[in-house]
C-alpha positions in Angstrom: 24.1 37.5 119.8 24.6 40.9 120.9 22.7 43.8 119.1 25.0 45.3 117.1 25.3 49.7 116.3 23.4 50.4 113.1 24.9 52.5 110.4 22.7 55.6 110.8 24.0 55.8 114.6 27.4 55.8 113.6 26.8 58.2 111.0 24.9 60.2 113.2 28.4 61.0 115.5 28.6 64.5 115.0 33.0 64.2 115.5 33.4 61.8 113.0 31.8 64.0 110.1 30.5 61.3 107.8 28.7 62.2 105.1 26.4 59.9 103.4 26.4 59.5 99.3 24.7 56.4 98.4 22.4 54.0 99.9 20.4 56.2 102.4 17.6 53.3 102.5 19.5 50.8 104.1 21.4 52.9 107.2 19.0 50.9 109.6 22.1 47.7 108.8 23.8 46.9 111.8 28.0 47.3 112.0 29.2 43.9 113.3 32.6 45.0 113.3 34.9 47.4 111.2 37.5 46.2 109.0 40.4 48.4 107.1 41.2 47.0 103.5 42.8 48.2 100.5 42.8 44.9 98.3 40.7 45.5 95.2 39.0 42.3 96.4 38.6 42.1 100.2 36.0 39.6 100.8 37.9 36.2 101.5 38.8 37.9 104.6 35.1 39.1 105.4 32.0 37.1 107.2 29.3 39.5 106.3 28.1 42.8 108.4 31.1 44.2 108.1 31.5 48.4 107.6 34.7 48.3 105.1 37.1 51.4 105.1 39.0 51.7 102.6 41.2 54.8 100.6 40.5 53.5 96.8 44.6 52.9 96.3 43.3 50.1 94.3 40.0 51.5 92.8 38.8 54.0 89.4 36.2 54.4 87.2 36.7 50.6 85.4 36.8 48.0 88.2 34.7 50.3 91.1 31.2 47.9 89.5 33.0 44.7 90.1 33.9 45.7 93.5 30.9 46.9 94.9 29.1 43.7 93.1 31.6 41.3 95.3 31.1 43.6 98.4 27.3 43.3 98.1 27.4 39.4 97.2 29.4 39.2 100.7 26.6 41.2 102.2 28.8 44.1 103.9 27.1 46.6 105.7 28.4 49.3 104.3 31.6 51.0 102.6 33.7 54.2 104.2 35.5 55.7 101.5 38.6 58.2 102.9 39.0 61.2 100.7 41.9 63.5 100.5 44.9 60.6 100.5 44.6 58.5 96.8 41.2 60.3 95.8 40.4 63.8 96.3 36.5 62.7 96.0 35.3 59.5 95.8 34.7 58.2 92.2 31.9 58.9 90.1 31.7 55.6 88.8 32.3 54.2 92.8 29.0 56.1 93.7 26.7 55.2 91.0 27.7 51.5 91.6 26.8 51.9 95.0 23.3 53.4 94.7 22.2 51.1 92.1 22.9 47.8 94.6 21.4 50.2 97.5 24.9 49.9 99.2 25.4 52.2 101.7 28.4 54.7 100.4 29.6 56.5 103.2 32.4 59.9 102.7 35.3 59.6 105.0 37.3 63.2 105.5 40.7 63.6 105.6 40.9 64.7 109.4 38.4 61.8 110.4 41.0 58.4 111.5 39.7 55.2 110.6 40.7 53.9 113.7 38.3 56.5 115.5 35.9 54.7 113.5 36.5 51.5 114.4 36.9 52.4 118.2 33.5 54.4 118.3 32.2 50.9 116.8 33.7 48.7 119.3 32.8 51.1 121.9 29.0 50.9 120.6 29.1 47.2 121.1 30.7 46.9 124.5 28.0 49.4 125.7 25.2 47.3 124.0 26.9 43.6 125.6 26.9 45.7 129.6 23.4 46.8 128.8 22.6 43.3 127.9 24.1 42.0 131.1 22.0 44.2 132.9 18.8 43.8 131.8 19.6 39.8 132.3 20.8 40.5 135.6 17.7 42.6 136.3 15.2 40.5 134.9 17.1 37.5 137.4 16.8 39.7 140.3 13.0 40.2 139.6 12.5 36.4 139.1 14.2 36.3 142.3 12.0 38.2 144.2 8.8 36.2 142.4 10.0 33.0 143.5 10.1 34.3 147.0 6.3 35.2 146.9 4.1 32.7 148.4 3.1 31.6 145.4 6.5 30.3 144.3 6.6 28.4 141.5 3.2 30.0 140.2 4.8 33.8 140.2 8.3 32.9 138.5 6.0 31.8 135.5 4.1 35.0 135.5 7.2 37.1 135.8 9.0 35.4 133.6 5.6 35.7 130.4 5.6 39.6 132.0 9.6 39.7 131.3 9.9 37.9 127.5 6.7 39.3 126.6 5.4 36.0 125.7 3.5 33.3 127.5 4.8 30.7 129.7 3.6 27.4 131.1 4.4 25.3 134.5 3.5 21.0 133.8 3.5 18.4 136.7 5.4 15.4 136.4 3.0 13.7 134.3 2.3 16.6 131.9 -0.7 18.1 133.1 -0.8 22.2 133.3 -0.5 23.4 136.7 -0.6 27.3 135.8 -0.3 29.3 132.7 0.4 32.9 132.3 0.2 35.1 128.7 -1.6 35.1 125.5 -0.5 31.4 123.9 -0.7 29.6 127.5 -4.3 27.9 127.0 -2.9 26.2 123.8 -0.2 24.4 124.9 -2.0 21.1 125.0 -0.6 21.2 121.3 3.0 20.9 122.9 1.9 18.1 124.7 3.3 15.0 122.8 6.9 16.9 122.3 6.4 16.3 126.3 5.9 13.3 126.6 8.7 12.3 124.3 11.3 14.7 126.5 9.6 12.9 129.2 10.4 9.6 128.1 13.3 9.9 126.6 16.5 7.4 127.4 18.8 7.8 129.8 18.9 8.5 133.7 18.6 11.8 135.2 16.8 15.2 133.9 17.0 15.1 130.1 18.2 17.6 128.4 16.1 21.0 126.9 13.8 21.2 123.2 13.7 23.6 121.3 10.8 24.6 118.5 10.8 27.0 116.2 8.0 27.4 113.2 8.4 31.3 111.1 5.2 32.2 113.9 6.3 30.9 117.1 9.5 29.7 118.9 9.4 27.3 121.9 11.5 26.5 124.7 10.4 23.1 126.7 12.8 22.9 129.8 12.3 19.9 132.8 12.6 20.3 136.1 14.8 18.8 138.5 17.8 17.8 140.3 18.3 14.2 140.2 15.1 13.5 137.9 12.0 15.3 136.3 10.1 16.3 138.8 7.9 19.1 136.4 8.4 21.0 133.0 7.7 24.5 132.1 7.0 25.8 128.0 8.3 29.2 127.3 6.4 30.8 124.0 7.2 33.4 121.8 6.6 34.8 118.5 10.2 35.7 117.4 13.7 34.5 118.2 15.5 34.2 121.8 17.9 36.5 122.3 21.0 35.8 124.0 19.3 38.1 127.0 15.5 35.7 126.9 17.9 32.7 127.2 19.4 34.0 130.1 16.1 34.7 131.5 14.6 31.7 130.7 17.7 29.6 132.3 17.4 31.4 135.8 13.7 30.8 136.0 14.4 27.0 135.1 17.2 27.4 138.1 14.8 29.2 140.5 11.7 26.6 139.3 13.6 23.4 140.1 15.1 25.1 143.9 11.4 25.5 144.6 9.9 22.0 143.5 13.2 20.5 145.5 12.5 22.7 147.8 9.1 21.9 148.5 9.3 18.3 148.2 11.4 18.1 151.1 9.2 20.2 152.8 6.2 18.1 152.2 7.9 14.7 152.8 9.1 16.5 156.1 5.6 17.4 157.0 4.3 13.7 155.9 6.7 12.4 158.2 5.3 14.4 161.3 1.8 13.5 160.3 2.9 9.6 160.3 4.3 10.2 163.6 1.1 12.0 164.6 -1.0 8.9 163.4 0.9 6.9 165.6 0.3 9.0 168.6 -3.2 9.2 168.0 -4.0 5.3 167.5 -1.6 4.7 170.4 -4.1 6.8 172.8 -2.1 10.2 173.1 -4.8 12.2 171.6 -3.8 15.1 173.3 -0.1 14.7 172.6 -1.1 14.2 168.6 -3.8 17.2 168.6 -0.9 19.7 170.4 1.3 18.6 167.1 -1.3 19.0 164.6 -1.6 22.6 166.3 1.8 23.7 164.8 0.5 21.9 161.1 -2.9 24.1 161.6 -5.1 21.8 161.6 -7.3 19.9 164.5 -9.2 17.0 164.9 -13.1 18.0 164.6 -15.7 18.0 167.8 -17.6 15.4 168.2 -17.6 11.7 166.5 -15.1 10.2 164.5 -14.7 8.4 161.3 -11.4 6.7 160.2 -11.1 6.1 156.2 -8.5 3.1 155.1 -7.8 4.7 151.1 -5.5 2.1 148.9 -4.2 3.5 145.5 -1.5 5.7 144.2 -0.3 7.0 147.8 0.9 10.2 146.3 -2.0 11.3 144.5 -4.9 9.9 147.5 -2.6 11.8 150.2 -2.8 15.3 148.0 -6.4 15.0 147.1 -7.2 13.7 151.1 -5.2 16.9 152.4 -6.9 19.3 149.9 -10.8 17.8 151.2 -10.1 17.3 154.3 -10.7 21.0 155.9 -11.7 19.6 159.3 -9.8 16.5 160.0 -6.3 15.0 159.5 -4.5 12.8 156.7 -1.2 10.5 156.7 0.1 8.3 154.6 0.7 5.0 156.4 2.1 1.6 155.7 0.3 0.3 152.2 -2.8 3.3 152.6 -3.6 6.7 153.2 -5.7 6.8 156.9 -7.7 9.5 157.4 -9.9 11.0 160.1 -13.1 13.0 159.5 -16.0 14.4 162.0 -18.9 11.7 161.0 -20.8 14.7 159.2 -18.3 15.6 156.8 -17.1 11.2 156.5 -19.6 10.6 153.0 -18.8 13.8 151.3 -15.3 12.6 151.9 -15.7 9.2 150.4 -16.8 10.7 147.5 -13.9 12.9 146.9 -11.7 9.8 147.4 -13.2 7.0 145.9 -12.5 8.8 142.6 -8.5 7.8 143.5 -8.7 4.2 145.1 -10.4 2.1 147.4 -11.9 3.2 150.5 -12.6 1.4 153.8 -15.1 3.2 155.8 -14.7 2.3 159.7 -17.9 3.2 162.5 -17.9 6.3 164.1 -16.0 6.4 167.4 -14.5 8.6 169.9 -11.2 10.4 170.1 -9.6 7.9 172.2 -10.8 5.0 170.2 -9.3 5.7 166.9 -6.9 2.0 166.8 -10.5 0.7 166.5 -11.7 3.0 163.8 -8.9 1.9 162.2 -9.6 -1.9 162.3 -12.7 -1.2 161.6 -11.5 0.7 158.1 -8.8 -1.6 157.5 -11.2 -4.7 157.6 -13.5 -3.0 155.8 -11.2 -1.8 152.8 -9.9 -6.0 152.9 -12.9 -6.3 151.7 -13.2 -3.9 149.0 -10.4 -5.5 147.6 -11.5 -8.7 147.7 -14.6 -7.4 145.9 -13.2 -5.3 143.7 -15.3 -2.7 145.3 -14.9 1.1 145.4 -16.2 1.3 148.6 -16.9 -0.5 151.6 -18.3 0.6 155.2 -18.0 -1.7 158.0 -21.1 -1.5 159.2 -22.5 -4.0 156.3 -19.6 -6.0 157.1 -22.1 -7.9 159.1 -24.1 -8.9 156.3 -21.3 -11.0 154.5 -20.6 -13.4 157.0 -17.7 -14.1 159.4 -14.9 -14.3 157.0 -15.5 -10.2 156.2 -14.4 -10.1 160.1 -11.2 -12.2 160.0 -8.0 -11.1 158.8 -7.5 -11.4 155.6 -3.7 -12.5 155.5 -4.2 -15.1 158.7 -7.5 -16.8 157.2 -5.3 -16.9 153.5 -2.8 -19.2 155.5 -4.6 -20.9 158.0 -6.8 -22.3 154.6 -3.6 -22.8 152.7 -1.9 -24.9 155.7 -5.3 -26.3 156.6 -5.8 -28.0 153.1 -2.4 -28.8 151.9 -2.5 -32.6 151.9 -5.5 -32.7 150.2 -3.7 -30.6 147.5 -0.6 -32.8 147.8 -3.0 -36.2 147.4 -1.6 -37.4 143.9 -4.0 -35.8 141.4 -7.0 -36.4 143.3 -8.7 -33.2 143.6 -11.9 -34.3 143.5 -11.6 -34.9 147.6 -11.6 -30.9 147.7 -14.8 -30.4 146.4 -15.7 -33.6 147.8 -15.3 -32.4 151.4 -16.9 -28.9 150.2 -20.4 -31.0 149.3 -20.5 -33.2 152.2 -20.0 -29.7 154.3 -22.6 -28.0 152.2 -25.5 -30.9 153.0 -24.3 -30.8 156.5 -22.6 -34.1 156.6 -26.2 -35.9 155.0 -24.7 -38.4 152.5 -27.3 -39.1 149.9 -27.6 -35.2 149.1 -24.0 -34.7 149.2 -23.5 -37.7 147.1 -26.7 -36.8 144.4 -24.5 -33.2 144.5 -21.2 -34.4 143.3 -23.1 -37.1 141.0 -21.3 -40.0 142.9 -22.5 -43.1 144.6 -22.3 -42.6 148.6 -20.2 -45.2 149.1 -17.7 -43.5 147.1 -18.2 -40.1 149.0 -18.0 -42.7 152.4 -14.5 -43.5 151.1 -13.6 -40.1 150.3 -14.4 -38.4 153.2 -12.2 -41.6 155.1 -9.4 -40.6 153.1 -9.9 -36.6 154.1 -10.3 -37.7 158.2 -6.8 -39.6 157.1 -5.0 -36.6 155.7 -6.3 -34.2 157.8 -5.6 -36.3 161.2 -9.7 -34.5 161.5 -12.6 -36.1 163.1 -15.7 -35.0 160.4 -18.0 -35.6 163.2 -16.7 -32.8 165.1 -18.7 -29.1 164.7 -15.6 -27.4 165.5 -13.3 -29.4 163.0 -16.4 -29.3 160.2 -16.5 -25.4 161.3 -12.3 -24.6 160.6 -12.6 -26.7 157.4 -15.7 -24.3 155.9 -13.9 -21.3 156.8 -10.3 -22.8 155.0 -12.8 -23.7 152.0 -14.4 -20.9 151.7 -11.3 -18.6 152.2 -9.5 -21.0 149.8 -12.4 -19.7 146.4 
């Protein structure tokens, strides 16, 4: 709402010649508009902030109480009483009724128009509405010229706590403060669960605004986005928006959202050129790959290299990889993040990642021999997740047998294939862990047999049944061999 004239301002116009009789305590009441009545009861036609003109035609000593009482009740502004036409002086009893309900009582002369009233009002008004256009428009400008700082997002939500005279707040996606700016800022962890419900609240797209207000503090919780919420930012104050704050705090909501866009696409077009600089690099063209990751500023360290396999929330691991990583290189590639280290800096970088999945850790190597570093990571973080293990090297790989060496995906279905017939054998499942026993004793009978608690001729007859299925000769290391590795893959 526009800030309306106040009473003493347009008494104040020296041509207008007002003079002042009753209620000199409550000039500081602003004129919402001007209205020109002569009924001795004009306030159906009223809404309240109203400075009333009238000539008396209707009014004397006996009903000026009543009509002052109604005027008050309706909670005018003020009352302009024009001498000289059915009064020569406003009425005795008029005045007194206006002082004791502290209504302001304001002398009209004869040579003063009411209409020159009600333009200087109107005038007054219009000036106050252009001035409030331009201190919106100015304010916009100046968030404008934030947003183009480096800093973006960061400097719109200081300008716009320096601009309200408040404190404002920018939230990730998930709700977590990014940067606050003004006195308020460090508690709006209080504002939190209003979030979260704005957050998850029905529908598709960017949810609509919230609003707060307590008599201490009003609130403005706005998401951000295009096509859904990418962020939020909190806007705090400790009195009422004004038409003008609004407008301020819309254009910074504009301007935040064209920068989180904004840089989204540039950060999904820089992962894309580090993808394809991955490729080059474990394809051989190391010095194709290191002229691209010139123009990214960055560079593959001197010396050896270590390549880390990193499975988890591929956002989050690329983000906190790229923020580590000051001498190497990070992409996001098929079901992990891959990145590459100098083998001095490859455990402090574990540890900065292993906090945000599971990391395969492949043996140092050379420039030009990165596809194996990355077998070596890959095979290595297979078997973290096998494990359930936050970390892996390949280097104790060796230690675990020869299954932490085979593909994971290929031994899964070579067992599966393998083995299905003894699976499919009617309910006789016993010729499983049969087979696994009479493996495990190395084909020996009688300690096979005392294993599974079964006479050996019943373990002969089983193991003539497997041969069957199997079209397998148990006699043969190399068929004994397969079927341990299909067991031992199979749990």
């Amino acid at each position: 709402m526009v800030v309306a004239p106040t009473l003493r301002t347009v008494v104040r116009r020296l041509p207008l010649k007002l003079g002042v009789l009753a209620g000199h305590d409550a000039l500081d009441r602003q004129v919402r508009w001007v209205a020109v009545s002569e009924l001795e009861d004009p306030t159906p036609f009223l809404e309240g902030g109203e400075l009333v003109l009238t000539t008396g035609m209707r009014l004397d000593e006996g009903n000026a109480g009543p009509y002052v009482g109604r005027l008050v009740d309706r909670k005018v502004t003020g009352l302009g009483f024009g001498i000289g036409i059915g009064h020569e002086e406003i009425p005795a009893g008029l005045v007194e009724a206006a002082a004791l309900a502290g209504l302001p009582l304001i002398e009209v002369p004869r040579d003063t128009p009411f209409v020159a009233i009600s333009k200087l009002v109107s005038d007054l008004i219009a000036a106050e509405q252009y001035d409030e256009i331009s201190r919106a428009f100015a304010a916009q400008g100046r968030l404008t010229r934030a947003a183009l700082r480096p800093e973006g997002a960061v400097a719109v939500i200081d300008r716009l706590a320096h601009e309200l005279g408040g404190w404002a707040v920018l939230l990730d996606e998930a709700g977590a403060v990014r940067h606050g700016a003004g006195r308020g800022a460090a508690d709006v962890t209080r504002l939190l669960p209003e979030v979260e419900r704005l957050r998850r609240s029905p529908g598709r797209g960017v949810p609509a605004s919230l609003a707060l207000s307590t008599p201490a503090e009003h609130v403005i919780v706005q998401p951000l986005g295009a096509r859904r919420v990418r962020g939020f930012f909190v806007v705090g104050l400790n009195k009422p928006f004004t038409p003008v704050a609004h407008t301020v705090v819309n254009a910074a909501g504009s301007l935040l959202t064209l920068a989180i866009e904004h840089g989204r696409e540039h950060l999904s077009a820089e992962r894309k050129i580090r993808s394809a600089v991955l490729r080059l690099l474990l394809a051989g063209q190391v010095e194709a790959g290191q002229e691209i990751l010139e123009l990214l500023g960055e560079a593959l360290p001197d010396g050896p290299l270590v390549v880390l396999a990193v499975a988890g929330d591929r956002e989050a691991v690329l983000e906190a990889a790229i923020e580590v990583v000051a001498e190497g290189f990070a992409a996001a590639d098929a079901d992990r993040v891959v990145v590459v280290v100098s083998e001095a800096r490859a455990e402090d970088t574990v540890s900065a990642l292993a906090g945000h999945g599971q990391v395969g850790l492949g043996s140092p190597v050379g420039p030009g021999d990165l596809r194996t570093g990355l077998d070596q990571a890959d095979r290595a973080l297979a078997s973290a997740r096998r494990g359930a293990e936050r970390v892996m090297r390949f280097a104790d790989l060796a230690g675990q047998g020869l299954l932490s060496l085979l593909d994971p995906e290929a031994t899964e279905a070579f067992s599966a294939a393998l083995l299905a017939p003894l699976r499919e054998y009617g309910s006789r499942a016993d010729l499983l862990e049969s087979l696994r026993a009479y493996l495990a004793c190395n084909g020996h009978w009688d300690a096979a047999a005392q294993r599974l608690g079964v006479h050996r001729h019943t373990l002969r007859y089983r193991m003539r049944r497997v041969a069957e299925l199997l079209g397998r000769d148990l006699d043969d290391p190399a068929a004994r061999a397969e079927l341990w590795v299909a067991l031992t893959a199979a749990g």
